[in-house]
C-alpha positions as CSV (number, residue, x, y, z in Angstrom):
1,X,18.0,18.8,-12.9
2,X,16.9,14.9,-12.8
3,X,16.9,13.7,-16.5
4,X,14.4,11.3,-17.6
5,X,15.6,8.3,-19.6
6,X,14.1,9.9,-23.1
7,X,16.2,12.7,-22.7
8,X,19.6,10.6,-21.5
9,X,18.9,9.0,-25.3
10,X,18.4,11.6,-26.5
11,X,21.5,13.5,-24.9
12,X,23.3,10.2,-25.4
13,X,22.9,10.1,-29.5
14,X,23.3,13.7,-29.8
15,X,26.6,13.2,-28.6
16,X,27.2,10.0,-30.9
17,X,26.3,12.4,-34.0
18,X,28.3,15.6,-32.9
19,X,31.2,13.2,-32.1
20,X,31.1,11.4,-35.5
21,X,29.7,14.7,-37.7
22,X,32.8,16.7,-36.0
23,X,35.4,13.6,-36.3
24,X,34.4,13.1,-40.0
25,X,34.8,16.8,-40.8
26,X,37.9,16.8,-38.8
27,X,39.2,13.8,-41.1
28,X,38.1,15.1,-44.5
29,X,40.1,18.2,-43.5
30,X,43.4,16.4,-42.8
31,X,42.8,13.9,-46.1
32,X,42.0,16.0,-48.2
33,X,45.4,18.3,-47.1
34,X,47.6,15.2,-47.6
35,X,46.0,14.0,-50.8
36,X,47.1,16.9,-52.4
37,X,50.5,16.7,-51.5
38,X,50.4,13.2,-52.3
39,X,49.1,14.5,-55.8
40,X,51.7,17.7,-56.3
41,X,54.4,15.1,-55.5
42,X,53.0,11.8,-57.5
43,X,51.1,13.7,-60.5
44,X,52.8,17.0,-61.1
45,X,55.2,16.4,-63.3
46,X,56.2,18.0,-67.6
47,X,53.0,15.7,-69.1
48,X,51.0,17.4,-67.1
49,X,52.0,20.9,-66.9
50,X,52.0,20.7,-71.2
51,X,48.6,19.3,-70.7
52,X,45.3,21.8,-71.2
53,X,43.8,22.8,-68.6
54,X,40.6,21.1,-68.9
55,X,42.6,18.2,-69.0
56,X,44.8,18.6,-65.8
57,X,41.5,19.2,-64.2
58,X,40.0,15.6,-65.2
59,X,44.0,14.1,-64.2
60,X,43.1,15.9,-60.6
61,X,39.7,14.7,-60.7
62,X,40.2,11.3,-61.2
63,X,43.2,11.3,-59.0
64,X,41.2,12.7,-56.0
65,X,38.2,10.2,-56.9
66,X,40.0,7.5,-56.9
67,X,41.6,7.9,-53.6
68,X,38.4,9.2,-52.2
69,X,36.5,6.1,-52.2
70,X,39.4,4.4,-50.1
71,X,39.0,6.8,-47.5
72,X,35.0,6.8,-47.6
73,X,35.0,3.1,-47.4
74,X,37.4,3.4,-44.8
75,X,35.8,6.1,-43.1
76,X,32.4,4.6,-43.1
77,X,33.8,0.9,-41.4
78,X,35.4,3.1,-38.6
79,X,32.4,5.3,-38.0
80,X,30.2,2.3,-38.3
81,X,32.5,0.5,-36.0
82,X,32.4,3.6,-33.3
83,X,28.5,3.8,-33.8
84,X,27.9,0.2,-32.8
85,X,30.3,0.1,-29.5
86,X,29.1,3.5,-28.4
87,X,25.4,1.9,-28.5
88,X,26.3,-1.2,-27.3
89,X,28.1,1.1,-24.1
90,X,25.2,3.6,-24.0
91,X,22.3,0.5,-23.8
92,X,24.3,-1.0,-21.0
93,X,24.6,1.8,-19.0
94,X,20.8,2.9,-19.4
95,X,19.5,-0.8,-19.0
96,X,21.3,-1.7,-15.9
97,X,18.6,-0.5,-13.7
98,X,16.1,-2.8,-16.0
99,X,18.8,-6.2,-15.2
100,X,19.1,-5.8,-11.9
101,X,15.2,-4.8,-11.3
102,X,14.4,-8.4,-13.2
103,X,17.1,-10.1,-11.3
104,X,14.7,-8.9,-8.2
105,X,11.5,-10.2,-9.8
106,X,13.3,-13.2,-10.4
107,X,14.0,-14.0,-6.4
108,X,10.3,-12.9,-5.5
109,X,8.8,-15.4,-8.5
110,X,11.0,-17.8,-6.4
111,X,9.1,-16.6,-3.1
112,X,12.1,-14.4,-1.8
113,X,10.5,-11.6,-0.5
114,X,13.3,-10.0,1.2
115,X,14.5,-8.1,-1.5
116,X,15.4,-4.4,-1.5
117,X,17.2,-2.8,-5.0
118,X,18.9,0.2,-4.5
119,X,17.7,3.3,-6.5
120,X,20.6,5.1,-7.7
121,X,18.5,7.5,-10.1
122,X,15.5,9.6,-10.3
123,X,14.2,8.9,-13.7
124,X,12.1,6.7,-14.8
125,X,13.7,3.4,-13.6
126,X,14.2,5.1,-10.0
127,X,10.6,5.2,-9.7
128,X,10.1,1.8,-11.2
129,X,12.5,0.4,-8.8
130,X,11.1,2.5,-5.8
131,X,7.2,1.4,-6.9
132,X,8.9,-2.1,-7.0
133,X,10.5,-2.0,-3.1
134,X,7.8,-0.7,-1.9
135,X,5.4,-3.5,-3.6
136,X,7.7,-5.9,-2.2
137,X,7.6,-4.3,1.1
138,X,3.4,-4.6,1.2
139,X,4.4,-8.5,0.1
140,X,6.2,-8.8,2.9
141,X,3.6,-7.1,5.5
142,X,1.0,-9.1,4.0
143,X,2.9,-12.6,4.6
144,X,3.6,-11.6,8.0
145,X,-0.1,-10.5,8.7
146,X,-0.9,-14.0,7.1
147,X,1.0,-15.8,9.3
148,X,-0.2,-13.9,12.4
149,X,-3.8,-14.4,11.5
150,X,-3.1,-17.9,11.0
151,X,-1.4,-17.9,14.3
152,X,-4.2,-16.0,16.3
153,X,-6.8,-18.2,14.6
154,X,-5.3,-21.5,15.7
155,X,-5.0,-20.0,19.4
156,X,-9.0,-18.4,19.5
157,X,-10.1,-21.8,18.3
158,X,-7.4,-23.9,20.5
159,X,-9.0,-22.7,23.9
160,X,-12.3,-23.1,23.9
161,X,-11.8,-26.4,21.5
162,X,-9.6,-27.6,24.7
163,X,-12.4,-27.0,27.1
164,X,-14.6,-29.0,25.5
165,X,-12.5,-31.6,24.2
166,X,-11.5,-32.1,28.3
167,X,-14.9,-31.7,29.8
168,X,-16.4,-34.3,27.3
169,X,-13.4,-36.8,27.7
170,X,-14.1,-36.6,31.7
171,X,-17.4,-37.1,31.3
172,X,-16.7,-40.3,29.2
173,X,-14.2,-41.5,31.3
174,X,-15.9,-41.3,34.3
175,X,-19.3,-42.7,32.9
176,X,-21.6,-40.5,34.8
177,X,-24.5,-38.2,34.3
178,X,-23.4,-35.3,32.5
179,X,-24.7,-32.2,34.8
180,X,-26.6,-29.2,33.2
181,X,-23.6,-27.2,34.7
182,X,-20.9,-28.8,32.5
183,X,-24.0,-28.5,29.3
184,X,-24.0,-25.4,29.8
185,X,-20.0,-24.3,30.0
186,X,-19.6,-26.3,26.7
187,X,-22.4,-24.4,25.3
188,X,-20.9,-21.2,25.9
189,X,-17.9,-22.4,24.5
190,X,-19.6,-23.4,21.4
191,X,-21.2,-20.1,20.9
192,X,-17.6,-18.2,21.7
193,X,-16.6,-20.3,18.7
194,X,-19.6,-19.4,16.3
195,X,-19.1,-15.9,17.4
196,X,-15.8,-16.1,16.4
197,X,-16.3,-17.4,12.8
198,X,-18.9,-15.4,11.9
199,X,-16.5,-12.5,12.9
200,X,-13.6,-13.6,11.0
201,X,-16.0,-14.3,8.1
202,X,-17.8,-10.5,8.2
203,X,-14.2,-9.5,8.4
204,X,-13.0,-11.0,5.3
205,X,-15.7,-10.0,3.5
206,X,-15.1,-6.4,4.3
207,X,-11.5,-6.6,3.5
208,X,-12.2,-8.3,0.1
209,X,-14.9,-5.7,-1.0
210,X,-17.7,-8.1,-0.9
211,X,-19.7,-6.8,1.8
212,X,-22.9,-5.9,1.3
213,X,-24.9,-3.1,3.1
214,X,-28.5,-3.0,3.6
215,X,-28.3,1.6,3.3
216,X,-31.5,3.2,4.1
217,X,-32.4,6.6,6.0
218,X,-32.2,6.0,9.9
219,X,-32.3,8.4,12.6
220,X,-28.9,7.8,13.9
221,X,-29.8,10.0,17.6
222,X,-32.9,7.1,17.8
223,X,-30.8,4.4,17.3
224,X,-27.7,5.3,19.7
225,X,-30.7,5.7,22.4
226,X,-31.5,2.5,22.0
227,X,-28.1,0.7,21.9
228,X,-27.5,2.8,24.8
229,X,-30.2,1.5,26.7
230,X,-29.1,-1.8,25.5
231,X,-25.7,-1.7,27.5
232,X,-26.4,0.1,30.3
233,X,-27.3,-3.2,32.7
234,X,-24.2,-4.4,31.7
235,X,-22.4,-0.9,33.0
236,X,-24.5,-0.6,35.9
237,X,-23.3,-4.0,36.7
238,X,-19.4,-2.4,36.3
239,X,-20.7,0.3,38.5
240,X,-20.2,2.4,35.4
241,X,-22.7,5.9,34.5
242,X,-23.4,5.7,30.5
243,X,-24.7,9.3,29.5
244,X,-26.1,9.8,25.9
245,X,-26.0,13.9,25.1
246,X,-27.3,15.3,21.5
247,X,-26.8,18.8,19.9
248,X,-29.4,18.3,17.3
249,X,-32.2,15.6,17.1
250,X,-33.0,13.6,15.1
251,X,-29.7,13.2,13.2
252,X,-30.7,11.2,9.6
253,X,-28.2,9.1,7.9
254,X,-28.2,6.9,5.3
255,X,-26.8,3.8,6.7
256,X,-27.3,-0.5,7.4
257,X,-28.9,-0.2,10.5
258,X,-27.3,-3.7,11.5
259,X,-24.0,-3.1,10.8
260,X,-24.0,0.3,12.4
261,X,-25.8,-1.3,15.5
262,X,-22.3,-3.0,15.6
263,X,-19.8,-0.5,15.2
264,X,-21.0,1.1,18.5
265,X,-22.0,-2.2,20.4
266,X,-18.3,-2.9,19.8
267,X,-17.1,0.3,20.7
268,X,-19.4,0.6,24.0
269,X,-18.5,-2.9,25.3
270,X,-14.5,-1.8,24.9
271,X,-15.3,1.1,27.0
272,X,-17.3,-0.9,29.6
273,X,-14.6,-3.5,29.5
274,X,-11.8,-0.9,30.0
275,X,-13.2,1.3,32.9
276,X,-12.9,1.0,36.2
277,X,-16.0,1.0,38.6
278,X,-17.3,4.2,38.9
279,X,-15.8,5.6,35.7
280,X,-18.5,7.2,33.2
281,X,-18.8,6.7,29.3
282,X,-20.3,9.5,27.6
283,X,-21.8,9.4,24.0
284,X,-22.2,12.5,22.1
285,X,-23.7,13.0,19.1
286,X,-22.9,16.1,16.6
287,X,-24.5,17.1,13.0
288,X,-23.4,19.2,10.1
289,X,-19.4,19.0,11.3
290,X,-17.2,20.2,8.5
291,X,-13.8,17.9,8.0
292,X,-12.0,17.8,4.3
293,X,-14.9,20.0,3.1
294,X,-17.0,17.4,3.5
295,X,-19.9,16.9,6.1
296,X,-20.2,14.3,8.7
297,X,-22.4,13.6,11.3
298,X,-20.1,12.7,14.4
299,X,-20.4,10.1,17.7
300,X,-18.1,10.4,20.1
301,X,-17.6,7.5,22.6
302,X,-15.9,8.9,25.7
303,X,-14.3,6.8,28.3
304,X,-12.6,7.4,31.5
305,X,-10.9,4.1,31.5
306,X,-7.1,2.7,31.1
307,X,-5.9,4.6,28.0
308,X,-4.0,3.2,25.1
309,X,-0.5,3.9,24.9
310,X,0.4,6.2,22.1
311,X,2.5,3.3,20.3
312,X,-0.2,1.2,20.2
313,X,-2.8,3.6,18.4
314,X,-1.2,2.8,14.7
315,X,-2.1,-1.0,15.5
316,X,-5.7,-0.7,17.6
317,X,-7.7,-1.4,14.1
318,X,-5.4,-4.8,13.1
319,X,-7.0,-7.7,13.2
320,X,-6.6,-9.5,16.7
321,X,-4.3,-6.4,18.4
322,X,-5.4,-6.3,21.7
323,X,-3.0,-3.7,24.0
324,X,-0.7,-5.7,26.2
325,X,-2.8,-5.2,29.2
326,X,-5.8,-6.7,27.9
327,X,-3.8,-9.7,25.9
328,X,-6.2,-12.2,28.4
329,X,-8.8,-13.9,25.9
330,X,-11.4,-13.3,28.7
331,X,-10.5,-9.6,29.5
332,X,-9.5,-8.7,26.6
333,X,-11.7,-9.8,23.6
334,X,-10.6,-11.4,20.3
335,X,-9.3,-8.2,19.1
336,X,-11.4,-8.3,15.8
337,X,-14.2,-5.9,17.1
338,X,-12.5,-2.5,16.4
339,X,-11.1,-4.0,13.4
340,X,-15.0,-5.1,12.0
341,X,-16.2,-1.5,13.3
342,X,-13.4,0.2,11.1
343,X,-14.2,-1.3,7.8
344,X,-17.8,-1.2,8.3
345,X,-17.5,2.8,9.1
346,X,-15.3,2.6,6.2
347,X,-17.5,0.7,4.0
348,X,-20.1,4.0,4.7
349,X,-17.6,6.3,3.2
350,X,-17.0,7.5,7.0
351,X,-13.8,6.9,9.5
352,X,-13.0,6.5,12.9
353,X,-10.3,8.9,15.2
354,X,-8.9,7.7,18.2
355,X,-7.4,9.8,21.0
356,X,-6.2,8.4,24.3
357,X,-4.4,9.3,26.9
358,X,-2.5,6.2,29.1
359,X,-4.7,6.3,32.8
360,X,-7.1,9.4,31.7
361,X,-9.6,7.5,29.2
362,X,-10.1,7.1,25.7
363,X,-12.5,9.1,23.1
364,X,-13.6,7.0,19.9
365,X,-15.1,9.2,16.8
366,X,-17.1,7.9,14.1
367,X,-17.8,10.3,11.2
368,X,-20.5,9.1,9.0
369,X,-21.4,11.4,5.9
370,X,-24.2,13.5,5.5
371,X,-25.9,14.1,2.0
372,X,-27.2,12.4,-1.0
373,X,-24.0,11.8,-2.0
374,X,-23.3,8.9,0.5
375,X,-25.0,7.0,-2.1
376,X,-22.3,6.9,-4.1
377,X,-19.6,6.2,-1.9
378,X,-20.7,2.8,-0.5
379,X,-21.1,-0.1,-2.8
């Protein structure tokens, strides 16, 4: 049975009490037996056996009294004595946890974040020091994410800032006509780069809680027809077949129809990028499907491309992952688009599900809620 730290006190000055209660009784019980030997040998003598007997009693009386408050003096410096060591001993013991746990807090306040204290109980202070270790392991994943996002930002930005930092130092150099060809790469460039920010800044928006979503009733079967329609140049030009099936139509949600727009724009450019001419995509659309006694409605974006490894499926929403085969910035994205469509799904009250299968395709599922009570689930 764990004990919490109330009941070791508790335990802990019961024992204090039975060991002074019994030590005292013990004590009174051997005093008082030697006192009166002391007193048949000191006091019993002819005055007082030809004294009355009320006055023998008041002889014993004082006698005892008098010797009495020695030993109660005595007896209450010892157990006073006792008392305060056994709660100095007792407060050690049950506040070592505590020391250690601020010696912790003092490395992190330093900005040592590699700190791990052991938890040698289950009480209390085993759960403070477990909440504490694992706080200090989120500190830890956090500064490393900080410093990879840092990282990725500087080399997004880096290449395309290279480009045009070249082409327009050429083009100065040489002194020449600047040709609509080389206008027109730099522009690109630039809008890679707006792109970019304004991803980075929808993204920290949604991690941060601020974003803010435009909800109103939209028929979600209408408008995956249309983004569907909207992509499939860009497949026919992979030699790709995009098929769009429904159960049910129309399929209402309440939803920003922008930020929707983008979860599966993101999702159906990853499949076109990662599919191999004369794969197919399939998006299907379900209503009324029952998960955690709740009810979604439920888009499936089915790819026969490359697969994802199953190792990498834990990381495929981080910020800037991008599976090892598609780490090329021009193959492979900036690795914030399935990141965006995850907090925007999740800023719906919904989630995505991921199941893939290395060489055999990939299926993305969005589950958006049904019901009024989607309302009060997005903020």
């Amino acid at each position: 049975m764990t004990m919490t730290v109330r009941q070791k006190i508790f335990v802990s000055m019961g024992l204090l009490v039975l060991m002074i209660g019994g030590s005292h009784i013990v004590n009174n019980q051997v005093y008082m037996e030697s006192l009166f030997d002391q007193f048949s040998q000191e006091e019993i003598d002819t005055s007082y056996l030809n004294a009355l007997p009320g006055e023998q009693i008041e002889i014993l009386k004082t006698y005892v009294i008098g010797r009495m408050k020695r030993f109660w003096l005595g007896n209450w410096v010892f157990f006073v004595t006792i008392g305060l060591f056994f709660s100095l001993w007792i407060s050690g013991v049950l506040t070592l946890p505590l020391r250690k746990l601020i010696t912790a807090i003092e490395r992190v306040a330093r900005g040592d974040l590699d700190v791990n204290v052991p938890v040698q109980s289950k009480d209390e202070y085993g759960k403070v020091i477990q909440t504490f270790n694992d706080m200090t392991l989120r500190l830890r994943e956090a500064e490393d994410g900080r410093r990879r996002l840092v990282a990725d930002v500087a080399h997004e930005l880096r290449t395309p800032l290279s480009i045009m930092q070249l082409k327009l130092e050429n083009a100065q150099q040489l002194g020449q006509y600047v040709p609509a060809e080389m206008l027109l790469r730099l522009h690109d460039e630039v809008i890679r780069l707006g792109l970019l920010v304004e991803d980075l800044h929808v993204l920290s928006l949604a991690e941060a809680g601020r974003l803010v979503l435009d909800c109103k009733p939209i028929d979600l079967a209408a408008r995956l027809e249309q983004i569907v329609d909207d992509v499939k140049m860009e497949a026919e030009e992979n030699g790709l077949e995009v098929q769009l099936s429904s159960n049910t139509m129309p399929v209402v949600v309440i939803a920003d129809a922008r930020r929707i727009t983008q979860v599966f724009i993101n999702l159906l450019t990853n499949a076109i990028r990662y599919t191999s001419e004369g794969g197919k995509i399939s998006v299907v659309i379900e209503d009324k499907v029952m998960d955690r006694d709740s009810v979604y409605a439920c888009v499936s974006v089915i790819d026969t491309g490359i697969g994802i490894p199953a190792e990498e499926l834990a990381h495929l929403f981080d910020r800037f992952y991008r599976v090892e085969k598609a780490r090329s910035r021009h193959t492979g994205g900036t690795g914030l688009g399935l990141s965006i469509a995850h907090h925007f799904v999740k800023f719906h009250g919904g989630f995505i599900r991921v199941v893939s299968n290395p060489g055999e395709g990939t299926t993305f599922t969005v589950y958006l809620p049904l019901g009024n009570d989607i309302l009060n689930k997005i903020g």
